[in-house]
Backbone as CSV, one residue per row, in Angstrom:
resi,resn,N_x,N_y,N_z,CA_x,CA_y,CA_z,C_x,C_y,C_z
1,UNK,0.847,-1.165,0.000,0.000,0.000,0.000,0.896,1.232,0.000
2,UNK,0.282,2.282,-1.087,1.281,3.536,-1.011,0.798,4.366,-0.368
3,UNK,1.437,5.677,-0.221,0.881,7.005,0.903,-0.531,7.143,-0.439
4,UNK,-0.083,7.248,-1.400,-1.441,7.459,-2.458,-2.570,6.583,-2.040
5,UNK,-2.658,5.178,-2.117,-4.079,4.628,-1.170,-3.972,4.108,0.131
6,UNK,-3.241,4.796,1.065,-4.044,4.367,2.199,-5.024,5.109,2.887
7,UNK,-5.214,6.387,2.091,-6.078,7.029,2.918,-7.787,6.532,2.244
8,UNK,-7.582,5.572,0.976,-8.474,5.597,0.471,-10.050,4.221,0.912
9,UNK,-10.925,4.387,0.334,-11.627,3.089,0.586,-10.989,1.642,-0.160
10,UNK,-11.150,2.241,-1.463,-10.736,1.330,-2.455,-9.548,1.582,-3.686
11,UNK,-8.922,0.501,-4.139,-7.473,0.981,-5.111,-7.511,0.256,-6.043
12,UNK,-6.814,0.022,-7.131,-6.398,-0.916,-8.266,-4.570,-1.027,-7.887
13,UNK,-4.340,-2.181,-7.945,-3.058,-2.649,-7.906,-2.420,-3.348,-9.597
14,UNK,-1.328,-3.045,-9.839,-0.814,-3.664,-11.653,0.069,-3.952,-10.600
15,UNK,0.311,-5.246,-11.273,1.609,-6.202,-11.346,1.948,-6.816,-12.357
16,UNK,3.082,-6.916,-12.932,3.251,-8.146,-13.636,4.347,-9.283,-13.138
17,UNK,3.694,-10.131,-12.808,4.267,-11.147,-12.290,4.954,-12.184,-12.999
18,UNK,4.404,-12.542,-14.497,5.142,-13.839,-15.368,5.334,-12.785,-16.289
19,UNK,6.265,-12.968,-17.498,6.312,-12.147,-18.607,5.609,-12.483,-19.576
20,UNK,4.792,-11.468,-19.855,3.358,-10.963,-21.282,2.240,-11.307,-20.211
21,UNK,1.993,-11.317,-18.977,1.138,-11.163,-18.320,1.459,-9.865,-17.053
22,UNK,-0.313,-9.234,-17.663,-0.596,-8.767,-16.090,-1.763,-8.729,-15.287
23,UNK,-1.462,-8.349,-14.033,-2.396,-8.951,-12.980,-2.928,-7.362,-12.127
24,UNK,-4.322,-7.454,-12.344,-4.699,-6.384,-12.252,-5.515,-6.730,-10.771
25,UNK,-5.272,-6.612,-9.704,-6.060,-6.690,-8.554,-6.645,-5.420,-7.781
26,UNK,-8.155,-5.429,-7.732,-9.123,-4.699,-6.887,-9.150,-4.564,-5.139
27,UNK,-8.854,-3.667,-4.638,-9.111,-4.244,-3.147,-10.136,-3.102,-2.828
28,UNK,-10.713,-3.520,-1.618,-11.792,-2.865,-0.806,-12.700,-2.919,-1.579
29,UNK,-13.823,-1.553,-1.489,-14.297,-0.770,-2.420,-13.821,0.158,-2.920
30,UNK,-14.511,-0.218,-4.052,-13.363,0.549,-5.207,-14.898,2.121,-5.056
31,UNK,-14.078,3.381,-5.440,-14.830,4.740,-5.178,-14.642,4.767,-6.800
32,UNK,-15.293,6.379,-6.934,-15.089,7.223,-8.282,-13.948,6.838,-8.831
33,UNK,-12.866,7.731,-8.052,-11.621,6.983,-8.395,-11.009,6.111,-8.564
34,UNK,-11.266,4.983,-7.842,-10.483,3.836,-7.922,-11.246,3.087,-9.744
35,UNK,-12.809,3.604,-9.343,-13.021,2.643,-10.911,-12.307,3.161,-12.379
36,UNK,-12.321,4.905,-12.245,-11.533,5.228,-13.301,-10.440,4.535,-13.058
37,UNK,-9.796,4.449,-12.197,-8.128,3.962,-12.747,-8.322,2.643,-13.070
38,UNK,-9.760,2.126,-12.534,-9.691,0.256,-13.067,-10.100,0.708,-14.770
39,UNK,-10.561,1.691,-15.056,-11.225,1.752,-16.490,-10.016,1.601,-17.311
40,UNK,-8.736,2.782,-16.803,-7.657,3.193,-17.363,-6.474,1.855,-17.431
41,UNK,-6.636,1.136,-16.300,-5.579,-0.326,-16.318,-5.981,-1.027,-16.960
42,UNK,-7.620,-1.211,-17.744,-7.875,-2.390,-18.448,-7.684,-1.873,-19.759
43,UNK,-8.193,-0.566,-20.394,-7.817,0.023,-21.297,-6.220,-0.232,-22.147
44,UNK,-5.215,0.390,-21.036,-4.153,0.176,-21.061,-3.721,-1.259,-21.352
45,UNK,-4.345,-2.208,-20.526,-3.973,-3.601,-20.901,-4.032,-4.570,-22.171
46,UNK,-5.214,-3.894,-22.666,-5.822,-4.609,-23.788,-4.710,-4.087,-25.004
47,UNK,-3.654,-3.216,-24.716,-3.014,-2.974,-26.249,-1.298,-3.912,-25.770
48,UNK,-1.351,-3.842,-23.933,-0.027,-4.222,-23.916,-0.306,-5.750,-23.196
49,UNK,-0.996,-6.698,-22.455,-0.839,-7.478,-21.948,-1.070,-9.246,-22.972
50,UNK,-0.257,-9.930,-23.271,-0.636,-11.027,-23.902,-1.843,-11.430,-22.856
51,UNK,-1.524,-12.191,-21.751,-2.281,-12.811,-20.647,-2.884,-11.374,-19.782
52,UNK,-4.358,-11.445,-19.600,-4.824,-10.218,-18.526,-5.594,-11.151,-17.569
53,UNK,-5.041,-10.913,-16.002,-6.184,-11.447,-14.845,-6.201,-10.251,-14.168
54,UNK,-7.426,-9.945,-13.660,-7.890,-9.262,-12.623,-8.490,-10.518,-11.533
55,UNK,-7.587,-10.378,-10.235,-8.220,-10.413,-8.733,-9.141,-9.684,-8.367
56,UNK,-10.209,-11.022,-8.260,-11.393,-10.178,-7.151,-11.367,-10.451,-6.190
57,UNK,-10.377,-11.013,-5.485,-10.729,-11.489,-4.108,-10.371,-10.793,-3.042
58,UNK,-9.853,-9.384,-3.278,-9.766,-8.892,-1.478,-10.785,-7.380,-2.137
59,UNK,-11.632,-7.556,-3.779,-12.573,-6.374,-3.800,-13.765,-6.872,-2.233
60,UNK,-13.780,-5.464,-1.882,-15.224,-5.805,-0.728,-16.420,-5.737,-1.694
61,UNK,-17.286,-5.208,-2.322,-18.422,-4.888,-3.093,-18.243,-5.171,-4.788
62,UNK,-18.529,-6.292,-5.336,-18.817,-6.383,-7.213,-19.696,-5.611,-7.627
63,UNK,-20.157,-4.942,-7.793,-20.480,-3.699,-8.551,-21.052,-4.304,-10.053
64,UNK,-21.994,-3.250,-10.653,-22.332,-3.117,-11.593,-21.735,-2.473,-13.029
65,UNK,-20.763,-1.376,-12.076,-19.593,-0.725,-13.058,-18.664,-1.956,-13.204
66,UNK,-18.317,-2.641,-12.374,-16.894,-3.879,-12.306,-17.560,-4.248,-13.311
67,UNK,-18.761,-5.019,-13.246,-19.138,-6.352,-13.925,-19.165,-5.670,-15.455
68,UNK,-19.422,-4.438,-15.549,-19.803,-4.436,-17.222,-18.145,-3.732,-17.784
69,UNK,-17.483,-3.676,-16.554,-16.155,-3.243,-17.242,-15.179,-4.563,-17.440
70,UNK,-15.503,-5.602,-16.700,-15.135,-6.843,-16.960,-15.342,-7.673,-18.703
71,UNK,-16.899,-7.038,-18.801,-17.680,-8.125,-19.729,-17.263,-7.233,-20.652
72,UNK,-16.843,-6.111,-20.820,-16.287,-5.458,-22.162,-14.802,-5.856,-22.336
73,UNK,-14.207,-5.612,-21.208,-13.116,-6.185,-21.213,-12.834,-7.630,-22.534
74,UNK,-13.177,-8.441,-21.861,-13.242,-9.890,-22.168,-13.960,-9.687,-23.933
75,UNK,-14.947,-8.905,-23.853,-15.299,-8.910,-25.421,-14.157,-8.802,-26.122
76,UNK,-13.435,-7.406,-26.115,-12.642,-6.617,-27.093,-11.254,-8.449,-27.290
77,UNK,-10.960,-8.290,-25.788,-10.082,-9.297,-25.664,-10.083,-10.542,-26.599
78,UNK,-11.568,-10.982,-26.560,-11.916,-12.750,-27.091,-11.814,-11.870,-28.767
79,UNK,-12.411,-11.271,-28.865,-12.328,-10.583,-30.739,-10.536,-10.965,-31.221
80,UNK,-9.721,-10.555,-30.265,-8.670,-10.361,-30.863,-7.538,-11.895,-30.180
81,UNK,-8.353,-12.865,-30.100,-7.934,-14.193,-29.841,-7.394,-14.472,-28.073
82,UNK,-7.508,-13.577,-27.671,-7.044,-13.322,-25.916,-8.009,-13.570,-25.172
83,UNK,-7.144,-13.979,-23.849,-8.478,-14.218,-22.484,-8.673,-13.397,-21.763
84,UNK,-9.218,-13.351,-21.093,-9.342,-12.536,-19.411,-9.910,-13.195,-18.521
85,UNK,-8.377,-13.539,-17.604,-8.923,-14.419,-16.302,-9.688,-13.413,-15.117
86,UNK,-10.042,-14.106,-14.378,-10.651,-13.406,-13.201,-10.240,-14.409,-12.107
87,UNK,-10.187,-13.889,-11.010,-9.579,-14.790,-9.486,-10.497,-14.304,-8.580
88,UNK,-11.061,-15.587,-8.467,-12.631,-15.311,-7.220,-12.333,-16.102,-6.048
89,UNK,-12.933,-15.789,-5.465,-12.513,-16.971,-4.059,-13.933,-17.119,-3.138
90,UNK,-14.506,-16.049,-3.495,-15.897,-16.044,-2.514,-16.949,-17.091,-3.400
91,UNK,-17.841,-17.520,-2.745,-19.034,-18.368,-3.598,-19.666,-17.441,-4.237
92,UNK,-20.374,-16.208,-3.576,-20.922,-15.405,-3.754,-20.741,-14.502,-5.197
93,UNK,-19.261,-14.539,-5.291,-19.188,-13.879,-6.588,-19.166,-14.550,-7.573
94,UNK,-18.877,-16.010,-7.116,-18.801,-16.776,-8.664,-20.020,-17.242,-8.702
95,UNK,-20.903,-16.838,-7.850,-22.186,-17.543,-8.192,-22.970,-16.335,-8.767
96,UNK,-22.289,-15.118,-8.566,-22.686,-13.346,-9.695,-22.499,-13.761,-10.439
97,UNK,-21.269,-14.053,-11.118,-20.824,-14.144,-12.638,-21.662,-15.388,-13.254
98,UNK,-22.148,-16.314,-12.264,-22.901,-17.210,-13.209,-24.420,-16.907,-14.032
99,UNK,-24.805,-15.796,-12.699,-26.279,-15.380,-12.684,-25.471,-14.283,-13.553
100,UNK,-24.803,-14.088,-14.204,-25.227,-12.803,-15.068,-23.962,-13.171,-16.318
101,UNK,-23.799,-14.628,-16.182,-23.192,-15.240,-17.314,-21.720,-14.874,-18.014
102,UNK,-21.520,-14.541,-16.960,-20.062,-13.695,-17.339,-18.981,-14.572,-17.373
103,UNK,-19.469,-15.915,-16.631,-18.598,-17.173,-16.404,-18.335,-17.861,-17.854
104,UNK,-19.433,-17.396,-19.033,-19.470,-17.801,-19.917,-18.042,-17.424,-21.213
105,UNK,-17.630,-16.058,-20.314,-16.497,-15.196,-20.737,-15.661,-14.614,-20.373
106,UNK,-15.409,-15.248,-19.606,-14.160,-14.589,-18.337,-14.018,-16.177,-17.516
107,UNK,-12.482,-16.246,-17.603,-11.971,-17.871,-17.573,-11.880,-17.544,-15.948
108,UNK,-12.874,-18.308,-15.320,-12.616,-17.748,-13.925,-11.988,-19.419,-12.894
109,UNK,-11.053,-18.342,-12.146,-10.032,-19.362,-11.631,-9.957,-19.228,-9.917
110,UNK,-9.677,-20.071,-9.431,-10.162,-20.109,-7.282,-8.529,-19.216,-6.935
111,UNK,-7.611,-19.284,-7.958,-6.591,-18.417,-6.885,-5.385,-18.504,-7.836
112,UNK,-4.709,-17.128,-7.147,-3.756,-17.115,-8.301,-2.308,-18.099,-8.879
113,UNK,-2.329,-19.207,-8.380,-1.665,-20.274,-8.456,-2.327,-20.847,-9.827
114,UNK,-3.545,-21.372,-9.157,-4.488,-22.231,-10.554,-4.090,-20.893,-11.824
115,UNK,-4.508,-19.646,-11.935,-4.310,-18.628,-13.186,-2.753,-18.990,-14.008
116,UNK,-1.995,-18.760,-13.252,-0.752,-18.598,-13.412,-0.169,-20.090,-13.928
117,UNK,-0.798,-21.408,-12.975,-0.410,-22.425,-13.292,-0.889,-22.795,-15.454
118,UNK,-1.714,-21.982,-14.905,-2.387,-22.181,-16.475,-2.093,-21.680,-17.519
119,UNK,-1.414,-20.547,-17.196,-0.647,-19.418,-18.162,0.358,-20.394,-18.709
120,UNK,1.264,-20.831,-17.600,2.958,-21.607,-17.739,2.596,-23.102,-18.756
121,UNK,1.131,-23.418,-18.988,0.884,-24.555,-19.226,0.420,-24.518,-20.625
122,UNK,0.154,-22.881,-20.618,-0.484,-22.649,-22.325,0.596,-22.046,-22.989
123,UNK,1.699,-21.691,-22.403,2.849,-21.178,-23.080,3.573,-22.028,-23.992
């Protein structure tokens, strides 16, 4: 955590952890701000990341902005032969993405071991 979000509710974190992947993780609730910068990291991602996962598992609240910035996400992505993982851990959310079918398009994975294991396996 930087002096920039700790004063905040919610943040977006970039990492890249394997090379041609990055890992875009949500924590708390995400505010005004925090969703623009999630708008601006997925944006950004879609021209530079081979592999894109976003962590949902330490977001507090899935949202209606998340979910349709997810499901665009994953469109533009699948058009141009790419995935977009997602990392859930709660029941609750993977049982959102089922009720609103997003599971149908977004490769969703229990933790970032299984994502990653899968990346090293499709390489």
């Amino acid at each position: 955590m930087t002096r920039e979000t700790e004063n905040r509710t919610g943040y977006v974190e970039r990492d890249w952890p394997v090379e041609g992947a990055e890992l875009i993780t949500l924590v708390g609730d995400l505010d005004v701000p925090a969703t623009l910068e999630l708008r601006r990291a997925l944006f950004e991602a879609l021209g530079e990341a081979e592999e894109l996962v976003v962590d949902l598992t330490p977001l507090t609240v899935v949202d209606a902005s998340v979910l349709g910035m997810l499901a665009d996400t994953a469109r533009v992505r699948r058009a141009d032969g790419r995935r977009l993982a997602v990392i859930v851990a709660e029941e609750s959310v993977a049982k959102l993405l089922h009720i609103t079918a997003l599971d149908q398009v977004l490769d969703v994975c229990g933790s970032r071991t299984d994502v990653f294991r899968a990346h090293v396996v499709a390489a």
